[in-house]
C-alpha positions in Angstrom: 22.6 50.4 -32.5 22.2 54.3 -32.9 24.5 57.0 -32.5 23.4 57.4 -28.4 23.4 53.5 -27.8 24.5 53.4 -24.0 23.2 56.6 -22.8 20.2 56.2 -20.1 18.1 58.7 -20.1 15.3 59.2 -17.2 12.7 60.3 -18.8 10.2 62.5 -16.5 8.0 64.4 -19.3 4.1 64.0 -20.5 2.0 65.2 -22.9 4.2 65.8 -26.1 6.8 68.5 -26.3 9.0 66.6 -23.7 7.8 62.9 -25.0 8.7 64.4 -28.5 12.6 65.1 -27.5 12.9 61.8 -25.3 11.8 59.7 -29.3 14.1 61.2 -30.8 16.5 60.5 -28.5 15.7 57.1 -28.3 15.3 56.9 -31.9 18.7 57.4 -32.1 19.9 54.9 -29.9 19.3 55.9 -26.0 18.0 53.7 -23.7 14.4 55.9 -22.6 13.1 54.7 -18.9 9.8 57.0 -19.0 8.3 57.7 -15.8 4.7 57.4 -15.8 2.3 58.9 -12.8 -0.1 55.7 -11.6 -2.7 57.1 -13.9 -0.5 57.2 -16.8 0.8 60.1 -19.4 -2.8 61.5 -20.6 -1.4 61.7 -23.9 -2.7 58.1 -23.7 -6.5 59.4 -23.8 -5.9 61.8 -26.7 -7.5 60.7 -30.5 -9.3 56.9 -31.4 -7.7 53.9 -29.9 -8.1 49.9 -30.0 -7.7 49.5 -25.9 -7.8 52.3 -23.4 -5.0 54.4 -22.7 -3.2 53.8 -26.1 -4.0 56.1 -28.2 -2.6 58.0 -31.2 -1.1 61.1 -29.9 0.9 58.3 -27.2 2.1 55.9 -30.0 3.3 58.7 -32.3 5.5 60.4 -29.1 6.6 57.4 -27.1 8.3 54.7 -29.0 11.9 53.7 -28.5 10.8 54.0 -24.3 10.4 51.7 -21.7 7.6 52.5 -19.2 7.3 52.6 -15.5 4.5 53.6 -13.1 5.9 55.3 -9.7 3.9 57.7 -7.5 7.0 60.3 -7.0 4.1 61.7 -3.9 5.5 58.8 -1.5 8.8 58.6 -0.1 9.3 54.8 -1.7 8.7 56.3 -5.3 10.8 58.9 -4.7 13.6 56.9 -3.2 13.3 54.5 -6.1 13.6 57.6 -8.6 16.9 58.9 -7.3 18.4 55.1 -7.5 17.9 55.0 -10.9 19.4 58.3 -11.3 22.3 57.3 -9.9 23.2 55.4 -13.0 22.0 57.8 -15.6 23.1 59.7 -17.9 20.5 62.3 -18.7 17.0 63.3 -16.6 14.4 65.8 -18.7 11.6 67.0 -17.5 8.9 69.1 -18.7 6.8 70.4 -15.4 7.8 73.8 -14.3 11.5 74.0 -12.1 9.3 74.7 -8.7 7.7 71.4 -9.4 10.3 69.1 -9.3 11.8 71.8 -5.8 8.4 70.2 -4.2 9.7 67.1 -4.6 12.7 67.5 -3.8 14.1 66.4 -7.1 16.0 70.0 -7.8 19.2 70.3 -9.2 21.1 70.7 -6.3 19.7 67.5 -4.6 20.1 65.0 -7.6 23.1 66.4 -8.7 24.3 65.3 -5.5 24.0 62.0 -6.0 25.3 61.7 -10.0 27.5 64.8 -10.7 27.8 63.8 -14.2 24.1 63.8 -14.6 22.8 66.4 -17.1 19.7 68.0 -15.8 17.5 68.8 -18.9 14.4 71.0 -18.0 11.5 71.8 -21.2 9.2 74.1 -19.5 7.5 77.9 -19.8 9.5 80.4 -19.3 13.2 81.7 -18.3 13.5 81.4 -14.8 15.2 84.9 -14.3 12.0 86.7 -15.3 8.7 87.7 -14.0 6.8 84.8 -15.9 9.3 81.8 -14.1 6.1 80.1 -12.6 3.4 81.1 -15.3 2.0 77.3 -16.8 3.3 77.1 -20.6 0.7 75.4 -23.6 1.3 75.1 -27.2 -1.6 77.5 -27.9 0.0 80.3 -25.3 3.3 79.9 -26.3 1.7 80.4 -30.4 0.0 83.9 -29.5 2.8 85.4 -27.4 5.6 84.9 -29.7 3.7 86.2 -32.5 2.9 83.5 -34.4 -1.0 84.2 -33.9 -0.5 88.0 -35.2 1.4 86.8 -38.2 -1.6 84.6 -39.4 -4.1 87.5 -38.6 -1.9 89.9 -40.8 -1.6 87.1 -43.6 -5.3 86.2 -43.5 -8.5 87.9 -42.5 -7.2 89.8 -39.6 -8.1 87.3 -36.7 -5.3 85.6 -35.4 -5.0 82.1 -35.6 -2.8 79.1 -33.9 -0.7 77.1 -36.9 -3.1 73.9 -36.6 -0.4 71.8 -35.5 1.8 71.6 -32.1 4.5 74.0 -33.4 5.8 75.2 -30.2 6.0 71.7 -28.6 7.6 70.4 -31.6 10.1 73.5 -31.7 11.0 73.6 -28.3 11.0 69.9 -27.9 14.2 69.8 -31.2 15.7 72.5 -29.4 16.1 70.2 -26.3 16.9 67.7 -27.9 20.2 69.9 -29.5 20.5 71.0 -26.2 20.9 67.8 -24.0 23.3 66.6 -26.8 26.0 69.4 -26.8 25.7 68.8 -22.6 26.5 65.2 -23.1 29.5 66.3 -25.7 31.1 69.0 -22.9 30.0 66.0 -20.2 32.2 63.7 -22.2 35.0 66.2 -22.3 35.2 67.0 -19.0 33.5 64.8 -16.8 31.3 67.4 -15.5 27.1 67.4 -15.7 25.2 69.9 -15.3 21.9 71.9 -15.2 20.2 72.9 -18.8 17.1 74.7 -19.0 15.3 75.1 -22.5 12.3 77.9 -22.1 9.5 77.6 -24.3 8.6 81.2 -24.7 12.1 82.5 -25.4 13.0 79.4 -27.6 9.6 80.5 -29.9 10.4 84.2 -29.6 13.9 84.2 -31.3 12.4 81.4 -33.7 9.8 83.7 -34.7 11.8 86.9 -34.9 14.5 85.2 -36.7 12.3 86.1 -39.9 10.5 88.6 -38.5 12.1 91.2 -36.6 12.8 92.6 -40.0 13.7 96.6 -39.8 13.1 96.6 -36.0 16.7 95.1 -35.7 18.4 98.3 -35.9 17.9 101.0 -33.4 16.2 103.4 -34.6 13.9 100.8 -36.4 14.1 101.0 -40.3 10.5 99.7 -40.3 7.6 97.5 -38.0 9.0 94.3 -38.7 7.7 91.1 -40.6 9.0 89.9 -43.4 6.8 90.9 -46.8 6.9 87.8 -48.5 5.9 85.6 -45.5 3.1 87.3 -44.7 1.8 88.0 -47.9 -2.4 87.6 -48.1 -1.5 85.6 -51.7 1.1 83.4 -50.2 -0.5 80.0 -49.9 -1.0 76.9 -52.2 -2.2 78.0 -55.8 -5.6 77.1 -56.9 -5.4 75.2 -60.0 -8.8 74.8 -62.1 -8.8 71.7 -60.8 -7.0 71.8 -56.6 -4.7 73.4 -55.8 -0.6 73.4 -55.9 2.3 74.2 -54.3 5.1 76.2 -56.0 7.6 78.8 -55.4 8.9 80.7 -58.3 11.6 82.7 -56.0 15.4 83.5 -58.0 16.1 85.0 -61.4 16.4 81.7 -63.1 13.2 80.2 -61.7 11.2 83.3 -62.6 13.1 83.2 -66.1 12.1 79.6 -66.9 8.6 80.3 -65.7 8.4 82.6 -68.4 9.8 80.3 -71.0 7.3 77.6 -69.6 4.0 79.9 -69.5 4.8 82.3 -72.3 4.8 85.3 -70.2 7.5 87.6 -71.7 5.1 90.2 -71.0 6.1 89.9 -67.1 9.9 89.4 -67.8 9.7 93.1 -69.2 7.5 94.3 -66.5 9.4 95.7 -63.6 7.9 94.3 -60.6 8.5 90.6 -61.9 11.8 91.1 -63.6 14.4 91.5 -60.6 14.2 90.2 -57.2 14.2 93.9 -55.8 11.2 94.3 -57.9 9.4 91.4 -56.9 10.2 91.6 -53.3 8.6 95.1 -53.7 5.8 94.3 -54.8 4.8 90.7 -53.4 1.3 91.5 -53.0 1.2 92.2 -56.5 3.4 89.9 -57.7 1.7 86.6 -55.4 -2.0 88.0 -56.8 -0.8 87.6 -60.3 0.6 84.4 -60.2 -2.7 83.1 -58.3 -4.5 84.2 -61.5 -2.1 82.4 -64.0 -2.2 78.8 -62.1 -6.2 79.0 -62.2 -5.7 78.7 -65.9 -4.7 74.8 -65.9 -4.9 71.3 -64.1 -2.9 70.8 -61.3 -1.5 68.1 -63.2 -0.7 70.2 -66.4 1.2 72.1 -63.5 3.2 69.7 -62.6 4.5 68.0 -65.5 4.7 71.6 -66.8 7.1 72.9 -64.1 8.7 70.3 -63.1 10.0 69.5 -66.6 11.5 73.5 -66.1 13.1 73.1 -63.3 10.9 75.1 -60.9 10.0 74.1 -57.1 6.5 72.5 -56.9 5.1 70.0 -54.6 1.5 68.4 -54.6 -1.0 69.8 -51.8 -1.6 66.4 -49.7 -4.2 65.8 -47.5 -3.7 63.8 -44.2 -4.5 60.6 -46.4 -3.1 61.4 -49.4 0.4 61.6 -47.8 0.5 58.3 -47.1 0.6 57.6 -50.9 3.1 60.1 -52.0 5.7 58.4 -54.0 8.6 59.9 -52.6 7.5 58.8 -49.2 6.5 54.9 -50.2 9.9 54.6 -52.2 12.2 55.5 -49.2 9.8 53.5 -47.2 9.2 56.2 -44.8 5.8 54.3 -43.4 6.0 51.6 -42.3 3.0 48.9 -41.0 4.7 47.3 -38.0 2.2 44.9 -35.5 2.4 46.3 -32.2 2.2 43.7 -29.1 -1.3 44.9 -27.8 -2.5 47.0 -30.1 -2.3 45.1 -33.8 -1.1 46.8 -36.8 0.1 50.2 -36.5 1.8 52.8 -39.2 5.0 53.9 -38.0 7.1 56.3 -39.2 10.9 56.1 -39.9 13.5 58.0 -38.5 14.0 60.7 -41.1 18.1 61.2 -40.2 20.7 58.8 -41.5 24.1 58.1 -40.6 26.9 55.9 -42.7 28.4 53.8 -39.3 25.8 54.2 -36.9 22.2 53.7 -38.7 19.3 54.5 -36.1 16.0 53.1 -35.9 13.1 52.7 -33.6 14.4 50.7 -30.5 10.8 49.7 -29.9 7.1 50.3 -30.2 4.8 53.1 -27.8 4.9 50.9 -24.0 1.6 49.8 -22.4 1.3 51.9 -19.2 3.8 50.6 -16.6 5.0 47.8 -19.1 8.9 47.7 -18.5 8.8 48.5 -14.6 9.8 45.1 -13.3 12.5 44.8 -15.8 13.9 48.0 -15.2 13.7 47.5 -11.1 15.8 43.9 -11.8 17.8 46.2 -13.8 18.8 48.7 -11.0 19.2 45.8 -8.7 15.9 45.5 -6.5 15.1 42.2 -5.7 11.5 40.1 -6.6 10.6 40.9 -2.9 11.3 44.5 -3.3 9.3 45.0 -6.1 6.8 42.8 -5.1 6.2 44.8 -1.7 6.3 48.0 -4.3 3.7 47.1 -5.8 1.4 46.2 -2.9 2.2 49.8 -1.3 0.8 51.5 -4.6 4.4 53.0 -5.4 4.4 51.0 -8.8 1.9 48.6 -10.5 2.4 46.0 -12.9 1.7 46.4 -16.7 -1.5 47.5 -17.4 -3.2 44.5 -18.4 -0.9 42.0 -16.7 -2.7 39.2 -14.8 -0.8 39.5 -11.5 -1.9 42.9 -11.5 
């Protein structure tokens, strides 16, 4: 009984920056209808699975949902569509705006039919600009906001993508902010409306937040990036025996490192004693440090700096995480048995509220698995949906007998 319980959201995206915004939402209470294409999100086919068309990437993006298969190409799907819009509260989508135009599902057209809808589009680029119908990946969206540069000037000099689905992720909790102030102003004045979330200028001012630096001010003060960021040094500490996390970063941290090590050398030394100085010299300052944490066991480290007070973490692996203590004492995974696919690790909603708690509504759907129940729902009839199904518009669950 989340903080969204009785907001229906129609739920048109694929893949995961789209899926990733819809969980949430459900996670937090909203009742998720997720519109499948006959052949399924192909998220589905992404890492190992137990049965076909379940697999991680899907699980991890798409519980809290209820699935239905309708091919939006035929009138019947797309007349079947627009009556459950009628009821809803929210649509997202994630293909680009002349997409949906092409079948006819545009603003103008469904806002005609629920005024108080609020039309939430996840997709490339502005559409005021000269890129409005370029496609939009992850990978793209990583080299042209700068991301890619900022790991070349931190590293060797070849840019890299951050090995994880950043911009997806980044853009997809920027819709999510999005569709919820929408549904506050909706509430105030009864009015829906159009929200478009671009993925490039979402990524760009996330980027430049920290790195437009001296290039802020016109003229420039400097070429931008911020120093410490992008730092070759900064990155987990090798220890003579792993490696460590830690960030020594104000006055008192630096001060009780040099209580902890020994080091009153460095507190007299000008580039380690004030945060100007350090700042100044990060290269320096990072290369030095790097040096000193070779010198003991990570877990000499850690019982070393945590017992002063300073910020350190372990470096986990994908496997070790699963064992950090932190993470098994708030119970953060949790080994849940899924209806088809046996037991699965789930992970728990990380936000808390005091009145309105919010959890996973329910497990990752099986392709199609919800459709009858949500067609009863908007009022078709067993005839209806039975003739549906025989037209190819929607199919039963996958795996379903009748089917």
């Amino acid at each position: 009984m989340g903080p969204l319980e009785g907001v229906k959201i129609i739920d048109m995206t694929s893949v995961l920056m789209g899926p990733y915004a819809t969980q949430i939402l459900g996670d937090y209470g909203a009742d998720i209808i997720k519109i499948e294409s006959p052949e399924g999100d192909i998220s589905r086919q992404i890492g190992p699975a137990r049965h076909a068309g379940m697999g991680p990437m899907f699980l991890n993006a798409n519980r809290s949902k209820r699935s239905i298969t309708l091919d939006l190409k035929k009138p019947a799907g797309r007349s079947v569509l627009l009556r459950l819009i009628e009821k809803a509260d929210v649509l997202v989508y994630n293909v680009r705006p002349a997409a949906m135009a092409r079948l006819k599902l545009d603003y103008e057209t469904v806002a005609a039919i629920n005024p108080r809808l609020i039309y939430a589009g996840l997709f490339g680029f502005g559409q005021d600009g000269p890129y409005a119908a370029k496609p939009a990946y992850d990978d793209l969206l990583q080299g042209s906001s700068g991301l890619a540069h900022l790991l070349a000037k931190a590293g060797d000099g070849t840019p890299r993508y951050v090995p994880t689905a950043l911009a997806d992720r980044v853009v997809g909790l920027t819709g999510v902010g999005a569709i919820l102030a929408s549904l506050v102003h909706r509430d105030r004045t009864g009015k829906g409306q159009r929200v478009d979330v671009p993925m490039f200028e979402t990524m760009a001012g996330f980027v430049l937040g920290d790195h437009l630096g001296g290039l802020t001010f016109d003229p420039p003060l400097d070429r931008g990036g911020y120093a410490r960021h992008i730092s070759a040094d900064r990155r987990p500490y090798r220890t003579s025996d792993g490696h460590i996390s830690v960030i020594v970063y104000n006055d008192k941290q630096w001060n009780s490192f040099f209580d902890a090590t020994g080091r009153d050398d460095l507190r007299r030394n000008p580039m380690f004693a004030t945060f100007a100085g350090r700042l100044a010299n990060i290269d320096k300052v990072y290369a030095e440090l790097g040096r000193i944490f070779e010198t003991r066991t990570t877990q000499d480290w850690l019982t070393l700096l945590i017992e002063a007070d300073i910020p350190v973490m372990p470096v986990h692996d994908l496997e070790s995480i699963l064992d950090d203590p932190h993470l098994v004492a708030t119970d953060f995974f949790e080994s849940v048995d899924h209806p088809s696919e046996g037991s699965i690790r789930s992970m728990r909603v990380a936000a808390k509220w005091s009145h309105t708690p919010a959890q996973p509504q329910r497990l990752a759907p099986r392709l199609g698995e919800h459709g009858r129940e949500i067609l009863g729902e908007a009022g078709f009839s067993a005839d209806e949906m039975a003739a549906l199904e025989s037209d190819g518009v929607t199919q039963p669950p996958a795996g379903d007998p009748a089917g």
